[in-house]
C-alpha positions, 0 to 999 in steps of 0.5 A: 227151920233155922239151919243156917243159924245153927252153922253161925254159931258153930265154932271150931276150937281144934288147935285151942288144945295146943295154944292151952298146952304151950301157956300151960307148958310156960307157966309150969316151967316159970314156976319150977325156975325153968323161965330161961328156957321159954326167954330162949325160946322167946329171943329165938323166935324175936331173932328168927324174925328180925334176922331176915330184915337185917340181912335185907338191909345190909345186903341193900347197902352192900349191894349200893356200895359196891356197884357202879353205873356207868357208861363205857367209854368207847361205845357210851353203853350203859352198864352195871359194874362191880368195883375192883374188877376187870370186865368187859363192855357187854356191847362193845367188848372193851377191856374195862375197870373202875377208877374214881367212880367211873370206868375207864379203858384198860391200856397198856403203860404210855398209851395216851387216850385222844377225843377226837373233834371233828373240826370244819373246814373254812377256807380263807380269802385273801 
C-alpha cells in the first residue's frame, strides 16, 4: 500500500564504514602521540589543494610579464611575441624583435628605416 514511502526512508550508509574508521584511526593515533603524522597528512592535503591556484596564478602573471602584443611594423598585423627573441611576422615574414615594449625591424648595422609620405603635387603659378 505505502511502497514508495518505505523507498524515502531508506538510507545508504556504505562508505560510513570507512569515514568511522579513519576518525577512529586519528583519535588513536592523537592518543598514543602519533598526532604528527594525521597534521602531515593534513598539511598535505591543505598543499595538494592550493598548489594548483598558486601555480595558476604565477604561471598568469609569468605569462603577463613575458609576452607582448604588438603590431609589425611593415605590414601593421597584429601579433603575439615572446620577449628576448627573434621571430618572424606570421603575415609578412619580416625578421623581428622586441625593444622598448614593441617590435622592431632586424636590420643590419647602418641601415636607416625612412616612413614614406605621399606628398601631392601643386603646381605653382607665376
Amino acid at each position: 500500500m505505502n511502497e514508495g514511502f518505505n523507498r524515502l526512508l531508506k538510507y545508504d550508509f556504505s562508505g560510513l564504514g570507512c569515514w568511522l574508521t579513519l576518525i577512529a584511526f586519528a583519535l588513536l593515533a592523537g592518543s598514543v602521540g602519533l598526532g604528527w603524522i594525521i597534521n602531515g597528512f593534513v598539511i598535505l592535503i591543505v598543499l595538494s589543494l592550493l598548489a594548483p591556484v598558486v601555480i595558476f596564478w604565477v604561471a598568469k602573471w609569468w605569462l603577463k610579464s613575458n609576452f607582448i602584443q604588438d603590431q609589425c611594423p611593415v605590414c601593421d598585423y597584429e601579433f603575439t611575441g615572446f620577449k628576448n627573441t627573434e621571430f618572424q611576422c606570421p603575415s609578412c615574414s619580416e625578421p623581428l624583435q622586441i625593444r622598448e615594449g614593441e617590435f622592431s625591424r632586424i636590420t643590419p648595422p647602418g641601415t636607416i628605416d625612412v616612413d614614406a609620405i605621399d606628398v601631392s603635387a601643386q603646381q605653382i603659378e607665376n
